[in-house]
C-alpha positions as CSV (number, residue, x, y, z in Angstrom):
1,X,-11.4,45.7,34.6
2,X,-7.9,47.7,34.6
3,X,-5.0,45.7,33.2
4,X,-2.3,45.7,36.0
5,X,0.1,48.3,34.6
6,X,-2.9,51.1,34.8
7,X,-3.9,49.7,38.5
8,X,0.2,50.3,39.6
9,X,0.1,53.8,38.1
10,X,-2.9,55.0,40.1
11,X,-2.1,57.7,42.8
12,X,1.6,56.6,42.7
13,X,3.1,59.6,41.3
14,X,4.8,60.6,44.4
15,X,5.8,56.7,45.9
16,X,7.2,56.2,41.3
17,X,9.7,59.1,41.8
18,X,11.0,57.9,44.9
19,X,11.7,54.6,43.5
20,X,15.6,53.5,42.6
21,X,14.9,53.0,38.8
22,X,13.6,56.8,38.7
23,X,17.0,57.8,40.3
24,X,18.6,58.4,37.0
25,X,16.9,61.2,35.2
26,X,20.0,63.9,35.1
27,X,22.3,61.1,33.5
28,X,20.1,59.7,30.9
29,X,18.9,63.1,29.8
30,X,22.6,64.0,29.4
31,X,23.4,60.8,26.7
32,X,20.0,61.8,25.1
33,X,21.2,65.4,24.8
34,X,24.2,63.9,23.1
35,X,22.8,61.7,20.9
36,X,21.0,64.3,19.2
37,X,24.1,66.6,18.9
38,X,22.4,69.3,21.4
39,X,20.4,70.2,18.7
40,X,17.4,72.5,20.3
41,X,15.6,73.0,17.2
42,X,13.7,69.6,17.2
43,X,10.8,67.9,18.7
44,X,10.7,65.3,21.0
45,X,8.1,62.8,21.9
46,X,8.4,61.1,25.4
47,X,6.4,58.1,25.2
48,X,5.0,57.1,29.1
49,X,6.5,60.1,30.3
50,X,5.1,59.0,33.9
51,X,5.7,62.0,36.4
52,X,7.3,63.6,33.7
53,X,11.2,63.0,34.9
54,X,12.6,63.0,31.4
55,X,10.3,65.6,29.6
56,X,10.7,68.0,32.8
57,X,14.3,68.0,32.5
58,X,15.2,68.3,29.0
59,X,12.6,71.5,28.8
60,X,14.8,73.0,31.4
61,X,17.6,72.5,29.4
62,X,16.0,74.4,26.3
63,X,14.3,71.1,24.6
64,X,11.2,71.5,23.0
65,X,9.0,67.9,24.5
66,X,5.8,66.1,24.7
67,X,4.9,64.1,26.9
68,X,2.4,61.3,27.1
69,X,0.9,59.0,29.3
70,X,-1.9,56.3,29.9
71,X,-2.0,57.6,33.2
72,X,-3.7,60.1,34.2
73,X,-2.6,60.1,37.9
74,X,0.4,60.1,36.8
75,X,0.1,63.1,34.5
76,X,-1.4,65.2,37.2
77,X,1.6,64.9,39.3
78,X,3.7,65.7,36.4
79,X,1.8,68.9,35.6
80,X,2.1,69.8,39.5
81,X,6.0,69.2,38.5
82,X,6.2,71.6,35.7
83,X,3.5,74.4,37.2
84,X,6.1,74.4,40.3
85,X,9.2,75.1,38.2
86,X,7.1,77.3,35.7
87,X,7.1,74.9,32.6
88,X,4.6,75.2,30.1
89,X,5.2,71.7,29.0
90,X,2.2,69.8,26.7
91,X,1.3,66.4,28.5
92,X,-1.3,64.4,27.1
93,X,-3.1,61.3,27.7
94,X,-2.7,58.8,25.3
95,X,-2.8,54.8,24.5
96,X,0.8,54.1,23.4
97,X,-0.9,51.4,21.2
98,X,-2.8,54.3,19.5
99,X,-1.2,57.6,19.1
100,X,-2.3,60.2,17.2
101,X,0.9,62.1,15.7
102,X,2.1,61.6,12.1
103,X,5.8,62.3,11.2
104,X,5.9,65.3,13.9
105,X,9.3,64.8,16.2
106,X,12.9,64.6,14.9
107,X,13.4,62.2,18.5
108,X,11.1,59.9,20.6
109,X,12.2,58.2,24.0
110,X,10.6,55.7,26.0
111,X,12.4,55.4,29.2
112,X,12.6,52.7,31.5
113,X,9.9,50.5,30.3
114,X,7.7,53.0,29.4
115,X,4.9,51.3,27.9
116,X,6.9,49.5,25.6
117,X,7.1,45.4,27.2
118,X,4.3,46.1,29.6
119,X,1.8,45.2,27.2
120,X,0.1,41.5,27.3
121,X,0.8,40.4,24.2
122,X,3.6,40.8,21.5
123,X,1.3,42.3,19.3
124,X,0.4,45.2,21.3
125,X,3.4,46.0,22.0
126,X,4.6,45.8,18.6
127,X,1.6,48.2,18.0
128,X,3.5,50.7,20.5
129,X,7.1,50.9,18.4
130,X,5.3,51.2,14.8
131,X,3.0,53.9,16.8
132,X,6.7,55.4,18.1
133,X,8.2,55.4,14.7
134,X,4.6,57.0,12.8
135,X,5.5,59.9,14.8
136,X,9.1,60.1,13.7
137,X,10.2,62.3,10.6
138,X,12.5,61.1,8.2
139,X,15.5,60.4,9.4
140,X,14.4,61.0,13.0
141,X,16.0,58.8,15.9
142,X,14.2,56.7,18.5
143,X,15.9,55.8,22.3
144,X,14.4,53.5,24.3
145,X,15.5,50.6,27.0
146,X,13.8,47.4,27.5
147,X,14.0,44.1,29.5
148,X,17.3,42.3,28.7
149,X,16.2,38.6,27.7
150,X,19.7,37.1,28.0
151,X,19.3,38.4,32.3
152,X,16.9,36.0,33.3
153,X,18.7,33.2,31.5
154,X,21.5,33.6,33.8
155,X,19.7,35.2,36.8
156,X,17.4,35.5,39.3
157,X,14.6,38.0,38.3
158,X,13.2,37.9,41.8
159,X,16.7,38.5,43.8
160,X,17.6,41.1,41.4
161,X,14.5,43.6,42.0
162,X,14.3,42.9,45.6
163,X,17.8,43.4,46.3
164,X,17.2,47.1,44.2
165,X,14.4,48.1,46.4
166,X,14.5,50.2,49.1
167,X,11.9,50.6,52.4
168,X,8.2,51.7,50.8
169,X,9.4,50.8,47.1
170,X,7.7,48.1,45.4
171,X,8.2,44.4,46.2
172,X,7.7,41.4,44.3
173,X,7.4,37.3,44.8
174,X,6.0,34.2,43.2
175,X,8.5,34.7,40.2
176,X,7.5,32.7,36.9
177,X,9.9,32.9,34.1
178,X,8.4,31.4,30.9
179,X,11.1,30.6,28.1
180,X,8.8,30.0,25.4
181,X,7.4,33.6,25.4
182,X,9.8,35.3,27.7
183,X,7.7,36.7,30.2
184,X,8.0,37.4,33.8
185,X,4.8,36.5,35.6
186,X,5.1,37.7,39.6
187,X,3.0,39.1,42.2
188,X,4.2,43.0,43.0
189,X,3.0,44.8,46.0
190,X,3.0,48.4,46.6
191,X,1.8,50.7,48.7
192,X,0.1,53.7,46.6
193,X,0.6,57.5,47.9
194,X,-2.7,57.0,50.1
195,X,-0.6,54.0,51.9
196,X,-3.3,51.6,50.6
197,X,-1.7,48.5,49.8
198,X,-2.4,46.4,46.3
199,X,-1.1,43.2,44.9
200,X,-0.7,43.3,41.3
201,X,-0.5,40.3,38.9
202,X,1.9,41.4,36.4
203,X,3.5,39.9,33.2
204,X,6.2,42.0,31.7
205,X,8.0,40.4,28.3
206,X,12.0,40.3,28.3
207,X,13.2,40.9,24.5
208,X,16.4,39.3,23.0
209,X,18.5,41.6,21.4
210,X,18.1,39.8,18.0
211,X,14.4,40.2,18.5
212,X,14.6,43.8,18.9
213,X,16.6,44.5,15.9
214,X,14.3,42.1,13.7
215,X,11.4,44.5,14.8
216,X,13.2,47.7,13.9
217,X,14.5,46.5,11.0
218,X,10.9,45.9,9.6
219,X,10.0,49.2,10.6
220,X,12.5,50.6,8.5
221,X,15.2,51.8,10.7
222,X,18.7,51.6,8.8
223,X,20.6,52.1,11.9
224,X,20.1,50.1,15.0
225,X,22.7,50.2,18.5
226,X,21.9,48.1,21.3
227,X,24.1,48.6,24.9
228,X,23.8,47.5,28.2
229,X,21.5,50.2,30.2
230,X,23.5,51.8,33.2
231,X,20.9,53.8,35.4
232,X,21.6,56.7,35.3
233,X,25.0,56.7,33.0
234,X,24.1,55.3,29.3
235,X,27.0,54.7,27.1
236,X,28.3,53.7,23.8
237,X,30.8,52.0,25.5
238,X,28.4,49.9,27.1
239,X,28.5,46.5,25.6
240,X,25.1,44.4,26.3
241,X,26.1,40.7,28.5
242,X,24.1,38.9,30.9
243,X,24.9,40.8,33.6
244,X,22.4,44.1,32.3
245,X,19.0,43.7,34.0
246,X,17.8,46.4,30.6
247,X,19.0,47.0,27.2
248,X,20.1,50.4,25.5
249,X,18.6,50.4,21.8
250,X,19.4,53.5,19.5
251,X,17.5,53.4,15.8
252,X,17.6,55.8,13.2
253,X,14.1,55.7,11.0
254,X,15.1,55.2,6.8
């Protein structure tokens, strides 16, 4: 039986880019770019790349990037991507809970919930940042975004996505936000690239700031940032409240 995260990503690599959370590639690759000082000389891993948004565009602006997926629907329309813009970009198919690189990137990303809170329980998704930072060198930085715990506290989870999406994007309903684990248990319905419809049961987990640094901190990063996440225009100037639906976090591995 396929868990509900690799049931969404099948044949949805056209409907995924067209949705408003992938609407921010240009933006975000321009704060990674940034963050790393421009420097072209390192490696970077993109941790469920998905159609390949993020490892497409920093190889056109000179980066060298991997990217990796679960799915492989999804990685077939991201090497359709890069064949059409002449990209010889490695994409591999990989469990984010088991990875096989070994100090090998100076940089890894996981963008907009790639991967990272998907997972069904705390441990595997802990399994997915001590797999992120395995691949990191010494002193190599890891930038990701995650569900903002302190958002549902304050909001309606439910409102918030549906009020985002747009006509053929994903909907969701039957909202269940658990404050004892912090997950989001909802019905999502979407309408793959064949227009057959599915309704997924999905449980995605919200982190608390706090929580997030704890974890990095036992991995050994020495420097941890967390900002609000802006699609489409991270900043340092971004301070995390209650009003960010995802969190910005920035670590640099001891």
């Amino acid at each position: 039986m396929k868990h509900w995260y690799e049931e969404l990503f099948e044949n949805y690599g056209l409907k995924y880019d067209k949705e408003n959370f992938a609407q921010g590639t240009i933006g975000e690759c321009d704060f990674i770019e940034k963050e790393i000082n421009y420097n072209k000389t390192g490696r970077i891993l993109d941790i469920g790349c998905g159609t390949g948004r993020h490892t497409i565009e920093l190889t056109k602006r000179g980066y060298t990037v991997t990217g990796i997926d679960l799915s492989g629907s999804m990685l077939e329309q991201a090497r359709t991507k890069a064949s059409a813009d002449k990209l010889p970009i490695d994409f591999q198919k990989h469990d984010a809970r088991d990875l096989p690189f070994v100090d090998e990137f100076d940089l890894v990303i996981m963008m907009c919930e790639a991967a990272f809170p998907l997972m069904e329980t705390d441990e595997m998704n802990f399994q997915i940042l001590q797999n992120a930072t395995k691949a990191l060198r010494t002193k190599g930085k890891l930038i990701f975004t995650t569900l903002n715990g302190l958002f549902p506290l304050f909001h309606s989870v439910k409102e918030f996505l549906n009020s985002e999406s747009k006509e053929g994007n994903a909907t969701y309903s039957k909202h269940s936000f658990d404050l004892m684990t912090l997950r989001d248990f909802n019905k999502t319905f979407v309408e793959d690239d064949s227009g057959n419809k599915k309704e997924l049961h999905c449980n995605e987990r919200y982190y608390m700031p706090s929580e997030i640094t704890w974890l990095l901190k036992t991995l050994n990063y020495v420097i941890i940032d967390i900002f609000g996440a802006k699609l489409g225009a991270f900043s340092r100037n971004d301070k995390l409240t209650t009003e960010d639906f995802e969190m910005l976090v920035i670590a640099e591995k001891q």
